[in-house]
C-alpha positions, 0 to 999 in steps of 0.5 A: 500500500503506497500512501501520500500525505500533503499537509496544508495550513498552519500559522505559516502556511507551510507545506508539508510533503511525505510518502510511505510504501507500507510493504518495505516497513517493518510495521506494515500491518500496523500502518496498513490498520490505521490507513484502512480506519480513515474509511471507517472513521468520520473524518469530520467536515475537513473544513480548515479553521484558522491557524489549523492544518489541513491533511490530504491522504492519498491511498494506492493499494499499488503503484497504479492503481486508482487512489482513494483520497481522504481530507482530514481537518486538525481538528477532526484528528484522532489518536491513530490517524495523528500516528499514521500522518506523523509517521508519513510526513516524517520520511 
């Protein structure tokens, strides 16, 4: 599963970039779990609020296969779905 993250926002408006292939890590059914909760999850509206992030989640089961696309607001964040972006951004 090929995941990218694209963080918007901020007090400065900075933006953010990651991607993850979850086969080449070692906690691949960890990472894979929290990807596979973003649809099971109310995300919430994805309305920005200022001085908040806004996270666009794309979600390729293969390299070409057709993305699912996620936006998750700062504020609608959860415990699981925080781990999964900050994993992915840190890259």
């Amino acid at each position: 599963m090929i995941v990218k993250v694209t963080r918007s926002g901020g007090f400065a408006g900075l933006m953010a970039h990651g991607e993850l292939d979850t086969s080449a890590e070692p906690d691949a059914e960890q990472l894979e779990a929290a990807v596979q909760a973003l649809d099971a999850t109310d995300l919430g509206s994805g309305r920005p609020q200022p001085d908040r992030y806004v996270y666009k989640v794309e979600v390729r089961d293969a390299p070409d296969a057709d993305a699912t696309h996620h936006t998750v607001a700062e504020q609608d964040v959860n415990e699981t779905t925080a781990w999964l972006l900050d994993r992915i951004l840190k890259r």
